[in-house]
C-alpha positions as CSV (number, residue, x, y, z in Angstrom):
1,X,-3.2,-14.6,-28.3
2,X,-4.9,-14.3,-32.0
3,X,-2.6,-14.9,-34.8
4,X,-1.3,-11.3,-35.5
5,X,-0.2,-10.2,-32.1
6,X,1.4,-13.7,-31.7
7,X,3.4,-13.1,-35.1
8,X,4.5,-9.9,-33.7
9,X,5.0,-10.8,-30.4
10,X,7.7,-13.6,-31.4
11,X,9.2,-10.8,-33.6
12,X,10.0,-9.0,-30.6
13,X,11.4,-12.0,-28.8
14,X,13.8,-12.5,-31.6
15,X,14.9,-9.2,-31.6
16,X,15.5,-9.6,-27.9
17,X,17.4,-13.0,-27.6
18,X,18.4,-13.7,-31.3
19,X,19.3,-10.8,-33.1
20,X,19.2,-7.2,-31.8
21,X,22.3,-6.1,-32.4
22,X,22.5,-3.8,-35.0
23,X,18.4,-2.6,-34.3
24,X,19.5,0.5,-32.2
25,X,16.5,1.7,-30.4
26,X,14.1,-1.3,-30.4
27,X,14.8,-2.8,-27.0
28,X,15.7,-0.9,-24.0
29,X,16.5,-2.4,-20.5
30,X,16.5,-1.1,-17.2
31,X,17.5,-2.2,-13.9
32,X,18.2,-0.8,-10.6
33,X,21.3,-1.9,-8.4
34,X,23.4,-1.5,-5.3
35,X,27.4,-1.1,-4.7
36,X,28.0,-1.4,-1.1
37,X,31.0,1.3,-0.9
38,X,32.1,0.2,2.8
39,X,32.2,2.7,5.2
40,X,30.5,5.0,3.3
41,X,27.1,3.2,3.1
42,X,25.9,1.8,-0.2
43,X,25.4,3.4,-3.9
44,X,21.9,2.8,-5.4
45,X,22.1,3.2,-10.0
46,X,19.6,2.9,-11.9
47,X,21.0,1.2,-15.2
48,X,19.5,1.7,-18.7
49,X,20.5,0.2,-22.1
50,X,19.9,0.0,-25.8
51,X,20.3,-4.0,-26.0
52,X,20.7,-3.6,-29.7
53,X,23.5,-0.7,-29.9
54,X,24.8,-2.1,-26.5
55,X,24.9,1.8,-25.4
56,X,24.4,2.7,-21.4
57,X,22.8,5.2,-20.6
58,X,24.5,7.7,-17.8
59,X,23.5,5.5,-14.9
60,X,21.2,7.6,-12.4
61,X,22.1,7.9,-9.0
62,X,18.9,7.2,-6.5
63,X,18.1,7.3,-3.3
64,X,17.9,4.1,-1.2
65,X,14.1,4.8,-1.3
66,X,13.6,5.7,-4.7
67,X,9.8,6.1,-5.7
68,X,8.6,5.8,-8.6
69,X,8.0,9.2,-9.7
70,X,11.8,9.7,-10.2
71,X,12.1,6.6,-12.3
72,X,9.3,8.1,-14.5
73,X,11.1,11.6,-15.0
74,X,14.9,9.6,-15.5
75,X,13.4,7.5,-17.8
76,X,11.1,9.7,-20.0
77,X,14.5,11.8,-19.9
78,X,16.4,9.5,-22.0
79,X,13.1,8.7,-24.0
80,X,13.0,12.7,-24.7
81,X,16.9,12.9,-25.8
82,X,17.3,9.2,-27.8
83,X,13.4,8.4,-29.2
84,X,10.9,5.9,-27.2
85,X,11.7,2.1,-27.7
86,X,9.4,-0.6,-28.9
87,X,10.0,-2.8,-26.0
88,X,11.7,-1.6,-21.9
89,X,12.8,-4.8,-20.0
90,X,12.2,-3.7,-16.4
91,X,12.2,-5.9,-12.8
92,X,9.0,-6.6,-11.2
93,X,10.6,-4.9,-8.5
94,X,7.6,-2.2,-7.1
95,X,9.3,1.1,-8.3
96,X,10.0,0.1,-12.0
97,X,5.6,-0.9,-12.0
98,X,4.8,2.5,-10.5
99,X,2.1,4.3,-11.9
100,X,3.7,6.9,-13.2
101,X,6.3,5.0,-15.0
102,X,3.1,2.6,-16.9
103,X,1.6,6.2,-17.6
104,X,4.7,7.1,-19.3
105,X,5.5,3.8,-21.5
106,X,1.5,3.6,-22.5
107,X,1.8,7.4,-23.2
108,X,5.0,6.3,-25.2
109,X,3.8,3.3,-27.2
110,X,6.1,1.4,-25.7
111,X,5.5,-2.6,-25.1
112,X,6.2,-3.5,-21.1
């Protein structure tokens, strides 16, 4: 890494760990879980927040076999309504590295 991007890389880890409260819209993260509701089978969300303003996003309901075309449209959604962030924090999970969901963050700026 030469000597710029590593300055500006550890910026961005600071902001993450150290001290992004307060920087609204720098670091968004985004997860997908599960609720197991019983009898009625189980609820699959798709989490997103702004780490710095600690504000959730209206979680998005998914199917159990979400792909990752829907992930792109939730997510450029909320990039569309609050501004594109510097940095998503996603899983490695297969959905969240679709295609269409890089496509959108490199079409966005945004660091992955």
């Amino acid at each position: 890494m030469g000597n710029r991007s590593g300055r500006i890389f550890w910026r961005i880890i600071d902001g993450i760990f150290a001290g992004s409260r307060g920087n609204a819209g720098v670091v968004w993260a985004m997860d997908g879980t599960q609720y197991d509701m019983g009898l009625s089978g189980k609820v699959y969300l798709c989490n997103m927040q702004d780490l710095g303003s600690r504000y959730n996003s209206c979680p998005w309901q998914e199917e159990a076999n979400s792909v990752g075309e829907q992930i792109a449209e939730h997510l450029g959604e909320n990039i569309d309504r609050y501004g594109a962030p510097l940095v998503l924090k996603r899983d490695n999970e297969g959905t969240m590295n679709h295609a269409d969901v890089n496509e959108l963050l490199k079409e966005s700026f945004v660091l992955r």
